[in-house]
C-alpha atoms as a printed R data frame, in Angstrom:
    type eleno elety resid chain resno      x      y       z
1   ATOM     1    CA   UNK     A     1 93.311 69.481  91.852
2   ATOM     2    CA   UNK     A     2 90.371 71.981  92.447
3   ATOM     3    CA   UNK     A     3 88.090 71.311  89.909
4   ATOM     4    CA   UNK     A     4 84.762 73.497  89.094
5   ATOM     5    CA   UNK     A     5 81.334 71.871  88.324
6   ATOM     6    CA   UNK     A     6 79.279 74.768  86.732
7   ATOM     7    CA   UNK     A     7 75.438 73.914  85.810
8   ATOM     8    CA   UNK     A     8 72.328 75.797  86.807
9   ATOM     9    CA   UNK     A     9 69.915 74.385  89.277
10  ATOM    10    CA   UNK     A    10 68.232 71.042  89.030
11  ATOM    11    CA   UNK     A    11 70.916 69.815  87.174
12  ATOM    12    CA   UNK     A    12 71.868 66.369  88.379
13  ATOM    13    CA   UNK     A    13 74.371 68.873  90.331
14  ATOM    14    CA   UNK     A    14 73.955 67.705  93.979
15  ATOM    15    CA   UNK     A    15 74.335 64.029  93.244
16  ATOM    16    CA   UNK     A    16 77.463 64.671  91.438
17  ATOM    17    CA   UNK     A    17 78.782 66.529  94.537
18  ATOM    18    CA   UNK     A    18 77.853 63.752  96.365
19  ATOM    19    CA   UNK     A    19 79.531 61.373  93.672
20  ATOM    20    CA   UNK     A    20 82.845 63.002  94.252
21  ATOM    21    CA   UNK     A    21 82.288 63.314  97.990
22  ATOM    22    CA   UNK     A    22 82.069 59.850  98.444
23  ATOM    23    CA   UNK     A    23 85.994 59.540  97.154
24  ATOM    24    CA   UNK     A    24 87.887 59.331 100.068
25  ATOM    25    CA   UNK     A    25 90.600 61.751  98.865
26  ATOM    26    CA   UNK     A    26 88.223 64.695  97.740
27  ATOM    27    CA   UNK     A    27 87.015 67.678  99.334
28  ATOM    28    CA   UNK     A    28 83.749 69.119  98.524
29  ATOM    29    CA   UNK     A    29 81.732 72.350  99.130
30  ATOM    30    CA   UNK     A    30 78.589 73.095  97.755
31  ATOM    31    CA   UNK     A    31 77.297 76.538  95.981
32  ATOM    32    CA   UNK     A    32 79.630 79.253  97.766
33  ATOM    33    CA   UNK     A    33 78.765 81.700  96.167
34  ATOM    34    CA   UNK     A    34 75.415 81.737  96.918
35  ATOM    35    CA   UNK     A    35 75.245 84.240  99.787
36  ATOM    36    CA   UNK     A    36 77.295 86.623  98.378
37  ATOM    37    CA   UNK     A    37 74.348 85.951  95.535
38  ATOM    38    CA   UNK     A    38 71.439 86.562  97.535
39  ATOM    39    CA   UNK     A    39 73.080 89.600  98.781
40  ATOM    40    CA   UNK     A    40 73.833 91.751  95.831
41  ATOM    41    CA   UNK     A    41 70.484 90.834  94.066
42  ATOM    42    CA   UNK     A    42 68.410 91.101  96.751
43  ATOM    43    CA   UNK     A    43 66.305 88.105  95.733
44  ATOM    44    CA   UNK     A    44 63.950 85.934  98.060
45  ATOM    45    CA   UNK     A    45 64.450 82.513  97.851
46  ATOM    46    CA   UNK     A    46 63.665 80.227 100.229
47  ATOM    47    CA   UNK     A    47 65.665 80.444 103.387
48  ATOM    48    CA   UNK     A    48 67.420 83.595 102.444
49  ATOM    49    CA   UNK     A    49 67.870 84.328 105.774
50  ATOM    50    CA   UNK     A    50 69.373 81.298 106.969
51  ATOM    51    CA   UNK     A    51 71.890 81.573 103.895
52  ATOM    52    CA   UNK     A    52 72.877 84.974 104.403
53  ATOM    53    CA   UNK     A    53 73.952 83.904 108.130
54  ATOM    54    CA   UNK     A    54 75.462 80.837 107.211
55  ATOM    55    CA   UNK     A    55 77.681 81.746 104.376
56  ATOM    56    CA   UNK     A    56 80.082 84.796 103.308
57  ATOM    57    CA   UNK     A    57 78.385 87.330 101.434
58  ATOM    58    CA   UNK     A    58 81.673 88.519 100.453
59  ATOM    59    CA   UNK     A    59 82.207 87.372  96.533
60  ATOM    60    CA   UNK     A    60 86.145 88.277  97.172
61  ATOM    61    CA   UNK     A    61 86.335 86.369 100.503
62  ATOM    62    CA   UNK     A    62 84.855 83.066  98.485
63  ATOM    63    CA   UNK     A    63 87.598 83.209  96.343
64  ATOM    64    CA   UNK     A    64 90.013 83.019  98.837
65  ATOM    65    CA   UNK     A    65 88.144 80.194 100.331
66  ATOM    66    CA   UNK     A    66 87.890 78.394  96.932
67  ATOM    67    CA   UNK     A    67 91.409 78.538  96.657
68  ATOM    68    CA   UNK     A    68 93.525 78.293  99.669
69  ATOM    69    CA   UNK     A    69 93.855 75.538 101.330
70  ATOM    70    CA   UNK     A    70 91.974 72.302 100.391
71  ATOM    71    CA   UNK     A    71 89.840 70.922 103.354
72  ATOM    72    CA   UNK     A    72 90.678 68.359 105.433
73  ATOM    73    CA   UNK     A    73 94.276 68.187 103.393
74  ATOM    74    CA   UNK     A    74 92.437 66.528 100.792
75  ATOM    75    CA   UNK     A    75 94.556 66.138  97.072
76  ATOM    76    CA   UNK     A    76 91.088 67.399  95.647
77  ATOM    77    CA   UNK     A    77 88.661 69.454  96.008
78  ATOM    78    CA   UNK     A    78 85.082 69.371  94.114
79  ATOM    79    CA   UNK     A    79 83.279 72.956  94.027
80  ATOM    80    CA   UNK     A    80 79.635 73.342  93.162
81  ATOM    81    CA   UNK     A    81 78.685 76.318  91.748
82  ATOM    82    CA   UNK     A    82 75.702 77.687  89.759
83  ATOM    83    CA   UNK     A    83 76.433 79.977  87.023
84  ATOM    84    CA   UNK     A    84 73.668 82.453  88.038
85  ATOM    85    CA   UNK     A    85 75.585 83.210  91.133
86  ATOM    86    CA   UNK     A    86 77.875 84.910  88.556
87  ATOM    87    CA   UNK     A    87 77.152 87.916  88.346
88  ATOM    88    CA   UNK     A    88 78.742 91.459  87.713
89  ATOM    89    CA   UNK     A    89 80.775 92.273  90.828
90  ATOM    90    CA   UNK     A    90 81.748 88.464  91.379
91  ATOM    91    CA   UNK     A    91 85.110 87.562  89.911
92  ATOM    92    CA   UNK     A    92 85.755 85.547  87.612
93  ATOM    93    CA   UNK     A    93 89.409 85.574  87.193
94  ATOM    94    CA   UNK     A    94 89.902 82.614  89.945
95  ATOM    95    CA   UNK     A    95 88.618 80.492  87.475
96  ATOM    96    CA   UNK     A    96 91.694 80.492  85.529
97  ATOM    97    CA   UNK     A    97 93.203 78.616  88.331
98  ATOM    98    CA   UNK     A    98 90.667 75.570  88.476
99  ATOM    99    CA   UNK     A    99 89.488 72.725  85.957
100 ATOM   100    CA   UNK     A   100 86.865 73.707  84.783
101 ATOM   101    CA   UNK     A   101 83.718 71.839  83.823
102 ATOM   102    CA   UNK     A   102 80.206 71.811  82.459
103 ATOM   103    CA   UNK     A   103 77.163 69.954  83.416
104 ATOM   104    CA   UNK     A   104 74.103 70.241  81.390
105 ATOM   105    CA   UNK     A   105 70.825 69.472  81.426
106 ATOM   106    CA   UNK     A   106 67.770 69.341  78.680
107 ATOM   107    CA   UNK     A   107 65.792 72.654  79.654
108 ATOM   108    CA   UNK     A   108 62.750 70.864  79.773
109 ATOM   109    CA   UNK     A   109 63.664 68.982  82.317
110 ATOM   110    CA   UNK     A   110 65.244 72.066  83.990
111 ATOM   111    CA   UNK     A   111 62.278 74.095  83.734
112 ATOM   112    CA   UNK     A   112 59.743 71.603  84.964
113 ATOM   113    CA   UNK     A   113 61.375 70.315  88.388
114 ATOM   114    CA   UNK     A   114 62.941 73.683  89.274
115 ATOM   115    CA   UNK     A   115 58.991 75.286  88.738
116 ATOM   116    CA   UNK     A   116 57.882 72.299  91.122
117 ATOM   117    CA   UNK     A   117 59.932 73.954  94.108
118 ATOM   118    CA   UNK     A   118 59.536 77.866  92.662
119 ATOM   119    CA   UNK     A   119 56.992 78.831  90.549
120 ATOM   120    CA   UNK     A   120 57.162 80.277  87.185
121 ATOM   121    CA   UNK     A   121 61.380 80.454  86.855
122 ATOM   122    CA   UNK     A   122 62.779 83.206  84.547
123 ATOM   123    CA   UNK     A   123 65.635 82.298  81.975
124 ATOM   124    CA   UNK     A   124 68.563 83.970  84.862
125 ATOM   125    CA   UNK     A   125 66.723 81.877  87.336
126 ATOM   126    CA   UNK     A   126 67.788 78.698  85.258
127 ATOM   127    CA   UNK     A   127 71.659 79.602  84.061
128 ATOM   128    CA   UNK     A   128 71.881 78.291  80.654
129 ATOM   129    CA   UNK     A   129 73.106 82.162  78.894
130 ATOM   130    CA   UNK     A   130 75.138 82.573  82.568
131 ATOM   131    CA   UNK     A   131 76.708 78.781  81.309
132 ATOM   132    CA   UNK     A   132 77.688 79.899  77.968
133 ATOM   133    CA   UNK     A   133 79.126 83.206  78.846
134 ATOM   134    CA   UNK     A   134 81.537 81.492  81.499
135 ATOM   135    CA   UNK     A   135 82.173 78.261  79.071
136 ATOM   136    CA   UNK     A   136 83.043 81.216  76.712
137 ATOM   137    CA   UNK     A   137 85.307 82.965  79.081
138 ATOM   138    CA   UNK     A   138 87.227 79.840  79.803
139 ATOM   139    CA   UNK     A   139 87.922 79.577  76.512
140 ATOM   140    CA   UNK     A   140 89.162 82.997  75.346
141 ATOM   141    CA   UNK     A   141 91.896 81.791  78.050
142 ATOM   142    CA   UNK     A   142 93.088 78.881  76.040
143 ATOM   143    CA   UNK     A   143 91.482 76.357  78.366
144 ATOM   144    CA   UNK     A   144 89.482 73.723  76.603
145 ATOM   145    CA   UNK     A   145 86.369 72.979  79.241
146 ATOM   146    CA   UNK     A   146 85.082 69.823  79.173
147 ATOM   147    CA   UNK     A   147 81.165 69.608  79.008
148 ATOM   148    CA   UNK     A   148 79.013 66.220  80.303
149 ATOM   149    CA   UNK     A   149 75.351 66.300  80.085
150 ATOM   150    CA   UNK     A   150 73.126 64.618  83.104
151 ATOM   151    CA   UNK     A   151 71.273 62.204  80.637
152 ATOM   152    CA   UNK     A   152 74.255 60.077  79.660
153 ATOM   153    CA   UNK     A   153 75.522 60.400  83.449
154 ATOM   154    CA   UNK     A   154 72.337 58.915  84.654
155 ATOM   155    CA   UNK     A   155 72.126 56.058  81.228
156 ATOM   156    CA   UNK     A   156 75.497 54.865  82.314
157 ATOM   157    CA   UNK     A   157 77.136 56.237  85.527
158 ATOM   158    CA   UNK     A   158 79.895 53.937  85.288
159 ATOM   159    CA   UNK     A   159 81.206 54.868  81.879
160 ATOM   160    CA   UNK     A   160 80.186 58.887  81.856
161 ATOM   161    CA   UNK     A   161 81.865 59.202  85.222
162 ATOM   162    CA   UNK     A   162 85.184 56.913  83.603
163 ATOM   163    CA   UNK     A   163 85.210 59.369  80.743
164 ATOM   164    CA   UNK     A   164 85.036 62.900  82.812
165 ATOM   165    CA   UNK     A   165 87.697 61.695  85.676
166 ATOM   166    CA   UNK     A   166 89.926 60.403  82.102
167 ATOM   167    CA   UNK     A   167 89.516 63.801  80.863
168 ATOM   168    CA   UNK     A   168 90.170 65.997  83.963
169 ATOM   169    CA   UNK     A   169 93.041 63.268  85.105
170 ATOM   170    CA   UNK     A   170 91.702 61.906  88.088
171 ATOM   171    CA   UNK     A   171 91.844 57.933  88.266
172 ATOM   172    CA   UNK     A   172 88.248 57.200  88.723
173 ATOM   173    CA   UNK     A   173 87.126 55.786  91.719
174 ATOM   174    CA   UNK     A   174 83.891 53.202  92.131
175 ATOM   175    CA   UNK     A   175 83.027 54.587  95.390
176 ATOM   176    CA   UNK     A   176 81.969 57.440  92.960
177 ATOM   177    CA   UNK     A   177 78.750 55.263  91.924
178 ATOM   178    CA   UNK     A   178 76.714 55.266  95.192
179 ATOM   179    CA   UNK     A   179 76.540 56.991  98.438
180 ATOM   180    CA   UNK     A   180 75.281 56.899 102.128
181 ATOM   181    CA   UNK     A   181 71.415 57.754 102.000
182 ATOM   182    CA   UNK     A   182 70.659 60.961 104.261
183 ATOM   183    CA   UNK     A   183 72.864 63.957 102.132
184 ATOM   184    CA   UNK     A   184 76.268 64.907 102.804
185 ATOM   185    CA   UNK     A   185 78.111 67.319 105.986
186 ATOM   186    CA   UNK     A   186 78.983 69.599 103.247
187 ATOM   187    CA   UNK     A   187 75.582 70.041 102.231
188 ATOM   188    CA   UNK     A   188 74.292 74.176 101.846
189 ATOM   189    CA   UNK     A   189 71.815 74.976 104.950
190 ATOM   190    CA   UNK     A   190 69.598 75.503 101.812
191 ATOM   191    CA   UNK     A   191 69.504 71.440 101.747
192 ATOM   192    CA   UNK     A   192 66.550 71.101 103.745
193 ATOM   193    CA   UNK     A   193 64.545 72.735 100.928
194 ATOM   194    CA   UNK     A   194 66.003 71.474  97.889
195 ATOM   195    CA   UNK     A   195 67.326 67.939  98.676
196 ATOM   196    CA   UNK     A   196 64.736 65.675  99.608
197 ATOM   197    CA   UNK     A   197 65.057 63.524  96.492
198 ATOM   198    CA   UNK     A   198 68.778 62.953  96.450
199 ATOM   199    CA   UNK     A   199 69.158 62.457 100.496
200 ATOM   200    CA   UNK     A   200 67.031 59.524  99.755
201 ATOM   201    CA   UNK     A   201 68.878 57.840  97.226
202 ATOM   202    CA   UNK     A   202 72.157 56.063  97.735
203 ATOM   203    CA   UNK     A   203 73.317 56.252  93.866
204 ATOM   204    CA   UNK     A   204 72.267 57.986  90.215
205 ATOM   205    CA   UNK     A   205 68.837 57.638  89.523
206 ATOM   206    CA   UNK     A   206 68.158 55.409  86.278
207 ATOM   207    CA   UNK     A   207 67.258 56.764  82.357
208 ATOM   208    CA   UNK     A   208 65.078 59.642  82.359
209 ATOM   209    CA   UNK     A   209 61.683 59.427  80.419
210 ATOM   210    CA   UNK     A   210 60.055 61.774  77.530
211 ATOM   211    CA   UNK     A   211 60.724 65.238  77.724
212 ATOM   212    CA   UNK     A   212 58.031 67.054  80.131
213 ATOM   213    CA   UNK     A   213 55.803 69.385  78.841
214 ATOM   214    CA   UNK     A   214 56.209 73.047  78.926
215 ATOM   215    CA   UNK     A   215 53.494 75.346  79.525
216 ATOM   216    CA   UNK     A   216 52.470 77.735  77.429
217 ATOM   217    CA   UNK     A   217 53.776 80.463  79.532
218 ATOM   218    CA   UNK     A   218 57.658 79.111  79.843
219 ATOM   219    CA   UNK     A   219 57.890 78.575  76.259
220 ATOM   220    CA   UNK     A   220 59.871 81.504  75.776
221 ATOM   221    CA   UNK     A   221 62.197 80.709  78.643
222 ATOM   222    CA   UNK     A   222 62.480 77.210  77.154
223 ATOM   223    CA   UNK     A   223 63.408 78.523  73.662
224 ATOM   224    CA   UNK     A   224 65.774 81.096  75.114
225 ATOM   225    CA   UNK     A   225 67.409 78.069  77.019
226 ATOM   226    CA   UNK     A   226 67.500 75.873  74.116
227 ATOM   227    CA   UNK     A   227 70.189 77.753  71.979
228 ATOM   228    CA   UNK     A   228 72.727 77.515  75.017
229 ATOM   229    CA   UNK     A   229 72.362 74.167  75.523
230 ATOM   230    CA   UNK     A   230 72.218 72.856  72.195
231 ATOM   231    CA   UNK     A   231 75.884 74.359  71.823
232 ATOM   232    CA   UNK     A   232 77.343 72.713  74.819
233 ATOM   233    CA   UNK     A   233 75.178 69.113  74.249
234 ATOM   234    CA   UNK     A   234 76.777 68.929  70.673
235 ATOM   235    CA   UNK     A   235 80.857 69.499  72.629
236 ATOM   236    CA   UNK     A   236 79.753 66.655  75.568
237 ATOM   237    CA   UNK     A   237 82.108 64.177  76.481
238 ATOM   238    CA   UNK     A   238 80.328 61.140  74.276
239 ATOM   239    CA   UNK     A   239 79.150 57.966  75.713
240 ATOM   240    CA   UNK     A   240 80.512 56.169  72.885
């Protein structure tokens, strides 16, 4: 099974990688499509360099990597994308061939720890149209995708994670609730910039608090973010 986690940054994404890449029959790779990305927007972000050498920038060659053989011989294989990496000139027809799903995450929350590591993020910077377009897509194909949103994940790992392996069928696995502190080998070089909270923690971090304030400034990116999300939150896989 090759199944495809789509969320935007800051999204609760990397420990789930790490969640499914502590099952001892999955493969995982994380973000490959983020060269091919950098290169056809020309954006800076931080190490651009380093990612440009380290990974493809060839959206067509990804594919084929995405869906040939399954490292390591592995039954399955857990892909981390970002729907901003989608863009016009990447394909999207692959998708058709994995299980798709969709991890959300309040804006808010979004906006405020992805402006801690780059200022002042723009609503393509954060993915939430880029998710609904592609949830869309997979739709229009007959596919139902299923959607889980970080907050329940991190109010009850156990159960959230019982309920999305149920619905993809995948037995769940405990080893799925904690891993070894100090990241994963199929961490993106980008790691080193991004990771330093999750490479120190050995499982999901507990309930979130209040929603963070917004400045005055991102308020438009937060309302434009809201409408997106609030369509996917109300078709999440329910903790109850």
């Amino acid at each position: 099974m090759r199944i495809a986690m789509w969320s935007g940054p800051r999204n609760l994404s990397t420990a789930m990688m790490y969640a499914f890449g502590n099952r001892a029959d999955c493969a995982v790779v994380d973000e490959p499509f983020y060269a091919a990305y950098l290169k056809m927007t020309g954006l800076e972000h931080p190490m651009r360099t380093e990612i440009l050498r380290d990974q493809s920038q060839d959206p067509q060659r990804v594919v084929s990597q995405v869906l040939e053989t399954i490292p390591a011989q592995n039954p399955h294989y857990y892909q981390k994308h970002m729907t901003q990496h989608m863009i016009d000139g990447v394909p999207r027809d692959w998708m058709r061939d994995v299980t798709n799903v969709f991890l959300i995450r309040h804006p808010a929350r979004v906006i405020a720890s992805y402006g801690a590591k780059r200022e002042n993020p723009t609503l393509e910077d954060i993915g939430f149209l880029q998710q609904a377009e592609l949830f869309e897509l997979v739709q229009t194909w007959g596919q139902t995708p299923i959607v889980i949103d970080s907050d329940d994940i991190r109010q009850n790992p156990e159960v959230m994670l019982g309920k999305l392996c149920e619905a993809i069928g995948l037995a769940f696995d405990p080893a799925m609730l904690s891993w070894p502190r100090g990241g994963h080998p199929a961490d993106g070089i980008w790691a080193a910039h991004w990771y330093g909270a999750v490479w120190k923690s050995t499982g999901f971090a507990g309930p979130e608090g209040q929603l963070p304030d917004v400045s005055q400034a991102l308020q438009p990116v937060l309302e434009d973010a809201l409408k997106p999300y609030r369509k996917l939150h109300a078709l999440r896989l329910r903790p109850d």
